[in-house]
DSSP file (Angstrom, degrees, kcal/mol; ACC not computed):
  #  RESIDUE AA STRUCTURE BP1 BP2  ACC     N-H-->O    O-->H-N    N-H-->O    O-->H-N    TCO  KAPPA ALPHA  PHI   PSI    X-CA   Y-CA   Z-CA
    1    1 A X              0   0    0      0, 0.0     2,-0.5     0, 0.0     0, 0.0   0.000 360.0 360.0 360.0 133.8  -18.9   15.3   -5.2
    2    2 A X        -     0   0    0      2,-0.0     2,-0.1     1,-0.0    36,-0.0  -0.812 360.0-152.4 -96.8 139.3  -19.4   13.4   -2.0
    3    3 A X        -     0   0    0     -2,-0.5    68,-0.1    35,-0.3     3,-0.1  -0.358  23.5-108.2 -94.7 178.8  -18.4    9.8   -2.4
    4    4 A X  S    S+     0   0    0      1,-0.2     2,-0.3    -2,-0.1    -1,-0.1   0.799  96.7  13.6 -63.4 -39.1  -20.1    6.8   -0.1
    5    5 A X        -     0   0    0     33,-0.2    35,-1.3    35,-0.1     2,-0.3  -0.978  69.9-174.5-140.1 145.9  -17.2    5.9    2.2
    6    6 A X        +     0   0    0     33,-0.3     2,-0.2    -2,-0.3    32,-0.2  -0.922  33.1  60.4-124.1 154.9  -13.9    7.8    2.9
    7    7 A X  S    S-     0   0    0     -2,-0.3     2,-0.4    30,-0.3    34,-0.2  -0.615  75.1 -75.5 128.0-164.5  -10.5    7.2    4.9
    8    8 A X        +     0   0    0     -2,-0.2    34,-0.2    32,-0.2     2,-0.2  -0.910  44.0 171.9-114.6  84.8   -7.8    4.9    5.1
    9    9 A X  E     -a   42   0A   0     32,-4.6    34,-3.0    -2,-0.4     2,-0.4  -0.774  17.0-153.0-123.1 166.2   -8.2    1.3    6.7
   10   10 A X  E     -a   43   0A   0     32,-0.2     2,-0.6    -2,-0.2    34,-0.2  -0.951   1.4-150.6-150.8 113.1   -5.7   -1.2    6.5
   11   11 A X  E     -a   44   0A   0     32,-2.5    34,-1.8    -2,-0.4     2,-0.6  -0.759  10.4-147.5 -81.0 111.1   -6.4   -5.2    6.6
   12   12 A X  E     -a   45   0A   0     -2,-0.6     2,-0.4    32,-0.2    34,-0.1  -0.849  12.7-142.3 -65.8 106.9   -3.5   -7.7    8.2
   13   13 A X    >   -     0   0    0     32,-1.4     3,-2.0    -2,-0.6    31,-0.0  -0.655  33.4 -98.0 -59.4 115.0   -3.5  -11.0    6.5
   14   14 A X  T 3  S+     0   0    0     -2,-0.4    33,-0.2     1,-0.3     3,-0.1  -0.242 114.0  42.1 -43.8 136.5   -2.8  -13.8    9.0
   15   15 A X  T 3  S+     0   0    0      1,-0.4    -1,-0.3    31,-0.1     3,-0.1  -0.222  77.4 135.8 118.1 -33.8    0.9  -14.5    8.7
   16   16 A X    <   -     0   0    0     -3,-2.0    -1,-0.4    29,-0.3    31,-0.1  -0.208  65.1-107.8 -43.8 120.1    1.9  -11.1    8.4
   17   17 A X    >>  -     0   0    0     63,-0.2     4,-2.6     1,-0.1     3,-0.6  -0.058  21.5-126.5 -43.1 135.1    4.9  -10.5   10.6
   18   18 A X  T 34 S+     0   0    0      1,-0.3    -1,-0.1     2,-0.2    -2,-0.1   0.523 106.3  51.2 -79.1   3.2    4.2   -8.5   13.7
   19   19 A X  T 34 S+     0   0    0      2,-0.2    -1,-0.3     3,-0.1     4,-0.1   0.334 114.8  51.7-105.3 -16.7    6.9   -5.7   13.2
   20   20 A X  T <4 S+     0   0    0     -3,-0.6     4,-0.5     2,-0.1    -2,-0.2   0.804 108.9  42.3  64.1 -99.9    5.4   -5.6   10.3
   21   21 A X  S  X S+     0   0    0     -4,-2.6     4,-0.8     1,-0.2    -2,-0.2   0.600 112.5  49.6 -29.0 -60.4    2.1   -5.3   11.4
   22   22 A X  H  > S+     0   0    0      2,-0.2     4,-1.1     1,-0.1    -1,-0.2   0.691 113.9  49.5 -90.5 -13.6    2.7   -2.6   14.4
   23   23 A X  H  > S+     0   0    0      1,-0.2     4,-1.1     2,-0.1    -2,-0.2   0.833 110.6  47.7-101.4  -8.8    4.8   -0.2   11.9
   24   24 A X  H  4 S+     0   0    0     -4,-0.5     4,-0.3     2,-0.2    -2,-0.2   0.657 111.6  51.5 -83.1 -28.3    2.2   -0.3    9.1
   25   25 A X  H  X S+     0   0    0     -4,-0.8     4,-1.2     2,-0.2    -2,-0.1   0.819 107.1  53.4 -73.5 -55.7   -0.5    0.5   11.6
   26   26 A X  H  X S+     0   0    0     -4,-1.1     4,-2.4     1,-0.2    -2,-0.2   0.868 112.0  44.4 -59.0 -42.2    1.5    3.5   13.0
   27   27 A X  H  X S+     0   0    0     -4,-1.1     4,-1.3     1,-0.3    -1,-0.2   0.698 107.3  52.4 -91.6 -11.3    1.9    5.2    9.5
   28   28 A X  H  > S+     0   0    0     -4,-0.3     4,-1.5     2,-0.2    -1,-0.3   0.844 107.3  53.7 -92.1  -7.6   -1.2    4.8    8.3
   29   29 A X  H >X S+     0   0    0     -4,-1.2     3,-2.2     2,-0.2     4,-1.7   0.995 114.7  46.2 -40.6 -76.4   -2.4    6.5   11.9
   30   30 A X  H 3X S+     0   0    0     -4,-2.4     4,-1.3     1,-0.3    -3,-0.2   0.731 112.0  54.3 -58.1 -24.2    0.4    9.6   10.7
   31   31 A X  H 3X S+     0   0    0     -4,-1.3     4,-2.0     2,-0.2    -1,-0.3   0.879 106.7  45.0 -91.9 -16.2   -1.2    9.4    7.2
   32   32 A X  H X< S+     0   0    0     -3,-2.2     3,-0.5    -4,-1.5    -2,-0.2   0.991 108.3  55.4 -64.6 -47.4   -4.7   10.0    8.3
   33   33 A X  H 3< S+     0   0    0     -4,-1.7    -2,-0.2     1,-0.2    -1,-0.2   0.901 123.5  34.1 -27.1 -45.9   -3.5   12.9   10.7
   34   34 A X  H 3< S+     0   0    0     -4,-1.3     2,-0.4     2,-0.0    -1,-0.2   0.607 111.7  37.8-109.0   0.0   -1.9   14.2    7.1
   35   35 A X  S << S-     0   0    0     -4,-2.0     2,-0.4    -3,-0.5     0, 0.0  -0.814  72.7-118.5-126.8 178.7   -3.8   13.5    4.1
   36   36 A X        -     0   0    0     -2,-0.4     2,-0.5   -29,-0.1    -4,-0.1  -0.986  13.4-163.9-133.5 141.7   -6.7   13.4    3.4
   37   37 A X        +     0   0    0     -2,-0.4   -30,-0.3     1,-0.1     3,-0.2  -0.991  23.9 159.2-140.1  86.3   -8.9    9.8    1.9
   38   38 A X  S    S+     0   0    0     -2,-0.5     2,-0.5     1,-0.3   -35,-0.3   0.509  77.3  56.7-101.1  -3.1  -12.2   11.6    0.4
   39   39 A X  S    S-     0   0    0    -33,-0.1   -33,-0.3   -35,-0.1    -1,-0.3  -0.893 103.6-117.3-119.0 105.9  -12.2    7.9   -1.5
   40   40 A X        -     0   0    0    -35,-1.3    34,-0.8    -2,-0.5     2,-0.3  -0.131  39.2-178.0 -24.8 134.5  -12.1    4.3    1.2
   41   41 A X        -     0   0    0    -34,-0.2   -32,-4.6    32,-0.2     2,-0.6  -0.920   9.1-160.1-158.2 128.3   -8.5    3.0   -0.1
   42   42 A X  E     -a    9   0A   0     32,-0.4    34,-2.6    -2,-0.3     2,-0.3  -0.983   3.1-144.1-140.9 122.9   -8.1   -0.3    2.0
   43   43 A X  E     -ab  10  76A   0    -34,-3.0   -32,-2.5    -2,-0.6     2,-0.3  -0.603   8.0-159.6 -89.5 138.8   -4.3   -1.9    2.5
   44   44 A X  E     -ab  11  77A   0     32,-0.6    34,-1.9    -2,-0.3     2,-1.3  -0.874   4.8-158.9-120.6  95.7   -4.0   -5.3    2.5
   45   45 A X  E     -ab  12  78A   0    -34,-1.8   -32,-1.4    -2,-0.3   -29,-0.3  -0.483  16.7-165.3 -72.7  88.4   -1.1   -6.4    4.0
   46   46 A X  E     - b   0  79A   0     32,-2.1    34,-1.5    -2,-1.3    35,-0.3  -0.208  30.2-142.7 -94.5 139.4   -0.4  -10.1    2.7
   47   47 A X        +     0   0    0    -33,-0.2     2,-0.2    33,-0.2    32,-0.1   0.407  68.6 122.3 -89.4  14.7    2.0  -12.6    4.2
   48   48 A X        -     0   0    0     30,-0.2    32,-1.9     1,-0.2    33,-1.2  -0.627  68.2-133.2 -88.1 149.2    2.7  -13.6    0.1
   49   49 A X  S    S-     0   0    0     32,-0.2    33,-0.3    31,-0.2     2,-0.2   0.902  89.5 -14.9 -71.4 -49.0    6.7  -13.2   -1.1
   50   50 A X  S    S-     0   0    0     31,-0.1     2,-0.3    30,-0.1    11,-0.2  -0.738  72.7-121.9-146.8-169.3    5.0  -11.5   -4.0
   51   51 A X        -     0   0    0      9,-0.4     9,-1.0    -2,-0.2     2,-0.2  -0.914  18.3-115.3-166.6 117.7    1.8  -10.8   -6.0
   52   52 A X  B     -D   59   0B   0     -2,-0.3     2,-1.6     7,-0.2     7,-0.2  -0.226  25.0-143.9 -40.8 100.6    0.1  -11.0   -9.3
   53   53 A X     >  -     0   0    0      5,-2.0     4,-4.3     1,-0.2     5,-0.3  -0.541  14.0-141.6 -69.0 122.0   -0.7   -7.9  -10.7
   54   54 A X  T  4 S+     0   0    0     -2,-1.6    -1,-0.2     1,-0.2    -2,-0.1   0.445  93.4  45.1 -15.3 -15.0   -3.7   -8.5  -12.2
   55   55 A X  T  4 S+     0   0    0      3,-0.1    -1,-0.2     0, 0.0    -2,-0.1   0.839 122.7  29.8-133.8 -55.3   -3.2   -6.5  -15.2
   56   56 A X  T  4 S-     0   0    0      2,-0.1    -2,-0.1     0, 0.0     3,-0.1   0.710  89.8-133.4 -37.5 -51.7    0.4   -7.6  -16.1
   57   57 A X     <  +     0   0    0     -4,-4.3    -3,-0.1     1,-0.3    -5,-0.0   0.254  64.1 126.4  90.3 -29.5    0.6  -10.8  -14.9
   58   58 A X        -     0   0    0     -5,-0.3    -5,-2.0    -6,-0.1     2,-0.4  -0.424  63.7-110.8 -94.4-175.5    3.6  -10.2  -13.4
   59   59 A X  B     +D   52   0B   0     -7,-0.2     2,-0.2    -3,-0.1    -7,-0.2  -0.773  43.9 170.6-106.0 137.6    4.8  -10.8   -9.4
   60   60 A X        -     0   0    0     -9,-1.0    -9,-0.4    -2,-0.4     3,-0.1  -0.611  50.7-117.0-115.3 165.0    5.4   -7.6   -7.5
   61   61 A X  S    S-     0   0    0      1,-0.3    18,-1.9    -2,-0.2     2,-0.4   0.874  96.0 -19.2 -83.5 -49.5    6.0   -6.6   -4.1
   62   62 A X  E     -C   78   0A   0     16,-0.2     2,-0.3    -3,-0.1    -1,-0.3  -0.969  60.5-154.8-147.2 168.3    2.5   -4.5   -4.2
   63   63 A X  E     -C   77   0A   0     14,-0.6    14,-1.3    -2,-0.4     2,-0.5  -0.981  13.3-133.4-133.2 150.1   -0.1   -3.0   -6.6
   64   64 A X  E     -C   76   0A   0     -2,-0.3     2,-0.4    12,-0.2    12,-0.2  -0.873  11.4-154.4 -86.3 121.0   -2.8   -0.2   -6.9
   65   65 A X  E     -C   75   0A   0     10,-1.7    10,-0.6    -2,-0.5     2,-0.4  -0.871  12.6-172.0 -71.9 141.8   -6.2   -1.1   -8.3
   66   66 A X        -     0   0    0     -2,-0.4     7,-0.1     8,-0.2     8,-0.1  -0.879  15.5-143.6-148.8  87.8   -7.1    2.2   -9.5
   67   67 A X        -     0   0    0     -2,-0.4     5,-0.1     5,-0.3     7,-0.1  -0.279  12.4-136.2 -53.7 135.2  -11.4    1.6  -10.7
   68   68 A X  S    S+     0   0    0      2,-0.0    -1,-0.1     0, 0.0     4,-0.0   0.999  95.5  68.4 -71.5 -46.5  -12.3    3.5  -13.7
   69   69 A X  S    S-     0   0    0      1,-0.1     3,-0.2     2,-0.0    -2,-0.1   0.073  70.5-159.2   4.1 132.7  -15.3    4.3  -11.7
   70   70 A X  S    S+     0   0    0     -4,-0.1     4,-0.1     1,-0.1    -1,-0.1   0.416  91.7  63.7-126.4  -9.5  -14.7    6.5   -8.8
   71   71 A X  S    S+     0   0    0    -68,-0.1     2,-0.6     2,-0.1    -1,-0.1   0.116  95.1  75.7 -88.0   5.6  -18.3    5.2   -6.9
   72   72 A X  S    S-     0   0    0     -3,-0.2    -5,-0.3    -5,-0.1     0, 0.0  -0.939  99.8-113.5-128.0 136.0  -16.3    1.5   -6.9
   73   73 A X        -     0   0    0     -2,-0.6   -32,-0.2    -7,-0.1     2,-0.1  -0.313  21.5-143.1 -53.3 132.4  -13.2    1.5   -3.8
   74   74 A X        -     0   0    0    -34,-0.8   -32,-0.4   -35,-0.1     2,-0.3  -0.330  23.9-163.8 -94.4 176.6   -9.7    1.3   -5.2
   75   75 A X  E     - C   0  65A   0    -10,-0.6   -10,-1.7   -34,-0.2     2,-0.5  -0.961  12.7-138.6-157.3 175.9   -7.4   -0.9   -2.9
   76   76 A X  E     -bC  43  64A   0    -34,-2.6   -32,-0.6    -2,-0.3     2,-0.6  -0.948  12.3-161.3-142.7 147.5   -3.4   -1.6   -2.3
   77   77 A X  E     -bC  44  63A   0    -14,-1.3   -14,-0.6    -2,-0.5     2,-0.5  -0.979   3.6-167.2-128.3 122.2   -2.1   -4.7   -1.8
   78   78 A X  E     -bC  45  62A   0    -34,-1.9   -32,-2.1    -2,-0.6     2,-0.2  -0.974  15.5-142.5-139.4 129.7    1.4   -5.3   -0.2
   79   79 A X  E     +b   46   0A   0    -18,-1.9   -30,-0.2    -2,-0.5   -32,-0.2  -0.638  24.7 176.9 -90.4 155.9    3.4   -8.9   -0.2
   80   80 A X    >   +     0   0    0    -32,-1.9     3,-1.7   -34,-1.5   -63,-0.2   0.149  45.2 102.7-137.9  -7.1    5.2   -9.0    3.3
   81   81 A X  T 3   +     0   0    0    -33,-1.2   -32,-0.2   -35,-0.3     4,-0.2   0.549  65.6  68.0 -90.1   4.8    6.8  -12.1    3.3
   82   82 A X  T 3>  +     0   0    0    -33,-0.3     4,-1.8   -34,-0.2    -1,-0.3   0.526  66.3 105.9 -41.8 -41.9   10.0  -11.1    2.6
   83   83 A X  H <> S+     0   0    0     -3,-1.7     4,-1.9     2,-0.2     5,-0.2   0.772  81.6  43.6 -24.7 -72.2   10.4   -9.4    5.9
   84   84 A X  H >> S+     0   0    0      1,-0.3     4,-1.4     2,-0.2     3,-1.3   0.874 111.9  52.8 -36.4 -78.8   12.8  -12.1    7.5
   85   85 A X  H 3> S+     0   0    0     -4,-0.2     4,-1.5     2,-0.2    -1,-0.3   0.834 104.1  54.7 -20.6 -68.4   14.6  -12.4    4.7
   86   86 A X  H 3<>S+     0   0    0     -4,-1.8     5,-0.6     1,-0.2    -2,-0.2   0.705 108.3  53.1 -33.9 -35.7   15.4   -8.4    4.3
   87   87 A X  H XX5S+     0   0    0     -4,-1.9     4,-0.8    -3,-1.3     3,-0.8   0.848  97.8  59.5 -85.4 -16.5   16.7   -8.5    7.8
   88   88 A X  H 3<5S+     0   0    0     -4,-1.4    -2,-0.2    -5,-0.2    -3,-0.1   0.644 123.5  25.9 -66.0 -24.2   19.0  -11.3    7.0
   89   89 A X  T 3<5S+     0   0    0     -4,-1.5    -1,-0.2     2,-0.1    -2,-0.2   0.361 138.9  16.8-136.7  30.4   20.5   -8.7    4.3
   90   90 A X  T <45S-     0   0    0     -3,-0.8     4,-0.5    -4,-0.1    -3,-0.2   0.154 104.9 -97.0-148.1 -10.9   19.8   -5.4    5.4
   91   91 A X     X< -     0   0    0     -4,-0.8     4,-4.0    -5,-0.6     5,-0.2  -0.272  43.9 -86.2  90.1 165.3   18.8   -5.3    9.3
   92   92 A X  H  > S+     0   0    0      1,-0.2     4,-2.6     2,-0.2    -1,-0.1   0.991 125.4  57.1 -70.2 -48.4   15.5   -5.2   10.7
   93   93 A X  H >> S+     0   0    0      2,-0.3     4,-1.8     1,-0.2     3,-0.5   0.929 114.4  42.9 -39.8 -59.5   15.3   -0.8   10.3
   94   94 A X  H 3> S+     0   0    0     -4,-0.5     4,-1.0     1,-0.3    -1,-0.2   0.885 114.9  49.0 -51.7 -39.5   16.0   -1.2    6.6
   95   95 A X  H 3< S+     0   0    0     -4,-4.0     4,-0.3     1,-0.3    -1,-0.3   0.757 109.6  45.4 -71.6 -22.2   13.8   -3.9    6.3
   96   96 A X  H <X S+     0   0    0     -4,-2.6     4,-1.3    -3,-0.5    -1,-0.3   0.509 114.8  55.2-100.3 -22.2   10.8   -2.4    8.1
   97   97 A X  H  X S+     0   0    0     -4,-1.8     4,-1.4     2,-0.2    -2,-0.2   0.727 107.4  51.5 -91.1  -6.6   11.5    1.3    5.7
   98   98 A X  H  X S+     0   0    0     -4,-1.0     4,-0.7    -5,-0.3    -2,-0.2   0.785 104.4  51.9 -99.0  13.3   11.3   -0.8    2.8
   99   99 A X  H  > S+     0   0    0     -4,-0.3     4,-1.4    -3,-0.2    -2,-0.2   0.874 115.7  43.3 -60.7 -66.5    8.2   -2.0    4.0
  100  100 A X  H  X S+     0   0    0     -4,-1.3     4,-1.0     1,-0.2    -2,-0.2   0.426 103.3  64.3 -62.5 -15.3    7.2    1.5    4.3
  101  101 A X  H  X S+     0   0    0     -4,-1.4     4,-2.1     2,-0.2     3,-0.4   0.908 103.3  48.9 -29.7 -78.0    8.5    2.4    1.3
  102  102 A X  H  X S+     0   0    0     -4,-0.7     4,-1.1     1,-0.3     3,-0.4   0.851 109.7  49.4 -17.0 -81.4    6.1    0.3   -0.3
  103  103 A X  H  X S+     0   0    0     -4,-1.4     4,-0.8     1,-0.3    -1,-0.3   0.698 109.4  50.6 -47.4 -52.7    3.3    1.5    1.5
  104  104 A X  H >X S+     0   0    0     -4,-1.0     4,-1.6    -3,-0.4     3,-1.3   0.975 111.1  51.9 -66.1 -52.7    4.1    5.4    0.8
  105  105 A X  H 3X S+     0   0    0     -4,-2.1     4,-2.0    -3,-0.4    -2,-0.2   0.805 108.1  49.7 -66.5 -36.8    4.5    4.6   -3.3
  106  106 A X  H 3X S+     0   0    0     -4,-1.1     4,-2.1     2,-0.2    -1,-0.3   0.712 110.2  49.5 -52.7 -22.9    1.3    2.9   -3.6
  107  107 A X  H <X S+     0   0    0     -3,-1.3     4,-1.6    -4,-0.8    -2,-0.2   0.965 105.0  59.6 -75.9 -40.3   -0.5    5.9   -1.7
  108  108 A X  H  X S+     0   0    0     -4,-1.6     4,-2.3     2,-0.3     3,-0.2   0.882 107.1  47.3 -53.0 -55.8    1.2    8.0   -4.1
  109  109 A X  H  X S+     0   0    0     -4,-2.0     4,-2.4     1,-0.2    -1,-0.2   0.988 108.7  52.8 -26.3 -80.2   -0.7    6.0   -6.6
  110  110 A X  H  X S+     0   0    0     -4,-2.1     4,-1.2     2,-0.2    -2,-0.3   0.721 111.9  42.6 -41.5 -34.2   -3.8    6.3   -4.9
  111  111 A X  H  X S+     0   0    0     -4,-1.6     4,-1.4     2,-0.2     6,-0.5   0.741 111.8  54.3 -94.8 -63.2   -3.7   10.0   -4.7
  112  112 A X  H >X>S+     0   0    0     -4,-2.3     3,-2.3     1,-0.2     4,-0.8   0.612 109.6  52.4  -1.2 -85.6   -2.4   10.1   -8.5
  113  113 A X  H 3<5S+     0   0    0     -4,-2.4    -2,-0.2     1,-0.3    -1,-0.2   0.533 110.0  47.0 -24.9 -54.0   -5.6    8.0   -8.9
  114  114 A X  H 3<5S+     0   0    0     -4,-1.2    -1,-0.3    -3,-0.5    -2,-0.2   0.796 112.7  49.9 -74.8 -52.7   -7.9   10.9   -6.9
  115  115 A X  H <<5S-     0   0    0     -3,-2.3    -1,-0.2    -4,-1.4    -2,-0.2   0.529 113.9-114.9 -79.6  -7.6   -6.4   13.8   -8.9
  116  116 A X  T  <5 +     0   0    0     -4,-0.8     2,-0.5    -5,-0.5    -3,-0.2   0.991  67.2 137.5  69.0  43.8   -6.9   12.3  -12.4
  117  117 A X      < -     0   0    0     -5,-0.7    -1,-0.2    -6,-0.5    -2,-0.1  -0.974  60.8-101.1-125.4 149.8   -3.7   12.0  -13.2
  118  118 A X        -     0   0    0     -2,-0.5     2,-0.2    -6,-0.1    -1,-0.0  -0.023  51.9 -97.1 -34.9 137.7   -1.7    9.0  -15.0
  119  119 A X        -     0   0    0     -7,-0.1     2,-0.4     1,-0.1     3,-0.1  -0.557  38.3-159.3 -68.4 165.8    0.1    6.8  -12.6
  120  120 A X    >>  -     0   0    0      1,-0.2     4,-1.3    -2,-0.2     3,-1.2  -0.700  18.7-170.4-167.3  73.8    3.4    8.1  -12.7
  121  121 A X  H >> S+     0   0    0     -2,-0.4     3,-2.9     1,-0.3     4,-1.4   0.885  95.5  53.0 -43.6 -56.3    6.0    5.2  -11.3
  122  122 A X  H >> S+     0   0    0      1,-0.3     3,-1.0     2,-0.2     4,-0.9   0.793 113.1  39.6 -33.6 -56.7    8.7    8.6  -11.5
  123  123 A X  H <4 S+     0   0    0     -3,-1.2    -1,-0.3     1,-0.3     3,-0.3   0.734 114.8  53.9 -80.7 -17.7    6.6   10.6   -9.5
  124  124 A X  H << S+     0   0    0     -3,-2.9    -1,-0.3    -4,-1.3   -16,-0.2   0.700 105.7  51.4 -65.1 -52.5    5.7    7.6   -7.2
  125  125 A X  H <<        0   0    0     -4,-1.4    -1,-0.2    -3,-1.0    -2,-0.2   0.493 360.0 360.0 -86.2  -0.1    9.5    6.6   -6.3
  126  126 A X     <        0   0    0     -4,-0.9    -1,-0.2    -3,-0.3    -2,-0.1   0.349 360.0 360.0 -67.8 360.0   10.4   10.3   -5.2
């Protein structure tokens, strides 16, 4: 099935830190080079400490929308405003992979999501 839009694009919220910003940019470069996006999946990088899932109610560092619908664009959301904080108790390298951290388990979602399979936090945090 061919869908309407494919790839990977990735929105910066003003306020988003700018180390941040340039390393989130760089891996989703390396992830187009290596996966493959046959469904538009659009990052938002948000300069909020955390974020409502929608569906819970509770605050998170990031969430998947995952549409039952497969014609309507799923999206990822990631809070950033933490950054600062995270280098004050881990150094800036830890803090910028657990940025990227983020970013990988929600794709891991996202492809879940593509494949038809249940999200699967286990399979998510490996």
């Amino acid at each position: 099935m061919k869908y309407p839009r494919s790839g990977l694009r990735i929105r910066c919220k003003k306020g988003v830190h700018p180390e941040v910003r340039t390393v989130c940019l760089n891996f989703g470069r390396w992830l187009r080079k290596n996966m493959d996006f046959p469904i538009r999946v659009v990052v938002y990088l948000k300069s909020d400490y955390q974020i409502e899932n929608r569906k819970t109610k509770e605050y998170v560092a990031a969430t998947f929308f995952a549409p039952y619908d497969k014609d309507v664009e799923p999206y990822i959301r990631i809070a950033t405003g933490d950054y600062d904080e995270r280098i004050q108790d881990r150094g800036k390298v830890d803090a910028l992979y657990a940025m990227l951290d983020t970013f990988a388990h929600e794709i891991i979602h996202y492809q879940q999501w593509i494949n038809d399979e249940k999200t699967d936090e286990d399979e998510a945090e490996e």
